[in-house]
N, C-alpha and C positions, 0 to 999 in steps of 0.2 A: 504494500500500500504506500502511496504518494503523501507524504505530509503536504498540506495545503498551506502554506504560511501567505498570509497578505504581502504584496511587495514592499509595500513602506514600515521598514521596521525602525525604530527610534528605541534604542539601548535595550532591544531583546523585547523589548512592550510591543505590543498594536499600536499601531497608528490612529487606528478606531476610536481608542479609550480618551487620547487628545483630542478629539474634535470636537468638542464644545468648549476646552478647555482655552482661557485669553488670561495672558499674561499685562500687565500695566507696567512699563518699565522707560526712563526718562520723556515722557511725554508722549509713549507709542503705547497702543495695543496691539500685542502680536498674539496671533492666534492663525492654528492651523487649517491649512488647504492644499491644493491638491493644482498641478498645475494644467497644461492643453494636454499633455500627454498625461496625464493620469498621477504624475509622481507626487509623491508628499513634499509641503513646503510649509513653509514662515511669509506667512503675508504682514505686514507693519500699514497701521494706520497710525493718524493722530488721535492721541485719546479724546473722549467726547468733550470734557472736564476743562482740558488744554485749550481744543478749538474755541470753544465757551468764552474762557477767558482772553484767547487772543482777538478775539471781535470785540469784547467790550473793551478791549485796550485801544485797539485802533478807533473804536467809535466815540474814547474819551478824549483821545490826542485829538482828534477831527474837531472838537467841540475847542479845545482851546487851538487851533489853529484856522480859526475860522474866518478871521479878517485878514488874516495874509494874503498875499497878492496866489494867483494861483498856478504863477511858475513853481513859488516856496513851496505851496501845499503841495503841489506832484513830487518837487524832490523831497521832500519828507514823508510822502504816502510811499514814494518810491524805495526809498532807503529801510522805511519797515519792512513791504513786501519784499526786497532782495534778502532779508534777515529770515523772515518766514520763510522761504522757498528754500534758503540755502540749509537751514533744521528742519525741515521736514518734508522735501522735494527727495523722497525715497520710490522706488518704483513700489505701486500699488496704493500711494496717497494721493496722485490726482486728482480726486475727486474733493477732495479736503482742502486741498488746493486752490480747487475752479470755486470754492462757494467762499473760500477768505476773498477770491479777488472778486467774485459777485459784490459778498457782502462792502469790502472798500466801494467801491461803485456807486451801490446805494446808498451807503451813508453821505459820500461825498457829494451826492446829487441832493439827497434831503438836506443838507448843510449849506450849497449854496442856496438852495431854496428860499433859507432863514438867515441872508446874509440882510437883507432890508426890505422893506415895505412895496416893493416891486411885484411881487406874487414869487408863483416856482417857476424855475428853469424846466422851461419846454423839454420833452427827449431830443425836440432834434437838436436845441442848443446845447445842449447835453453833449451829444456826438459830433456836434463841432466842437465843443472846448476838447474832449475825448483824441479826435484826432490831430490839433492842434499840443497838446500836454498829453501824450499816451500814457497810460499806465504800465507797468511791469503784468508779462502775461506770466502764468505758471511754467516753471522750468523744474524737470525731475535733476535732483545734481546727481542719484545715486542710480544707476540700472540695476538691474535682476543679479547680472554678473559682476558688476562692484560689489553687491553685496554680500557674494558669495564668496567672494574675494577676501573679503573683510572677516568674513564668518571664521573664515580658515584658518587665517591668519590666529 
């Protein structure tokens, strides 16, 4: 008879028994998955907790830099978001990602809104100031294979 062992073995255990299991560890939950070919892996997000608090940071800096001119406010939205991106632009947080520079977006659109008694910024004036002062888009620093680089190590 054939012993049927699961492919993905982690220190003699199943793989199985980790799969609900997430770890919280400097700002990331890693918790297991399984990659296009089927093999066991370490996916890393940002914890919930973290993202949380990095929005209400940015959305308090925004509130006192609000009469700045709005070349200063993109290089200081900007210089936060290259800080974000470069801690937690790991492959598999994209997604974490796309909703901090969402979120920047709308705050800064609500913020100029409440700069004076003019009413809100239109969307499309919006996307002209946007493509005039662009914002930083999301950039992974770490691939799948740097990670595992790193792992190794």
């Amino acid at each position: 008879m054939e012993n049927k062992q699961p492919a993905a073995v982690v220190s003699g255990l199943d793989a199985r028994v980790y799969q609900s299991e997430t770890i919280y560890f400097l700002g990331f939950t890693l918790y297991c998955t399984r990659n296009q070919k089927g093999n066991f892996g370490i996916g890393m997000q940002t914890e919930k907790s973290r993202l949380r608090r990095a929005l209400m940071r940015v959305q308090d800096q925004m509130r006192r830099m609000r009469h700045l001119s709005i070349r200063e406010q993109v290089n200081h939205f900007n210089q936060m978001l290259r800080g974000h991106y470069a801690y937690y632009g790991v492959a598999g947080n994209l997604r974490a990602l796309l909703r901090v520079h969402r979120a920047v977006e709308h705050y800064w659109r609500k913020m100029l809104s409440s700069r004076s008694w003019h009413g809100t910024v239109r969307w499309e004036q919006f996307q002209r100031i946007k493509e005039q002062f662009p914002l930083h888009r999301p950039k992974l620093h770490y691939s799948y294979r740097e990670l595992q680089a790193i792992a190794i190590l």
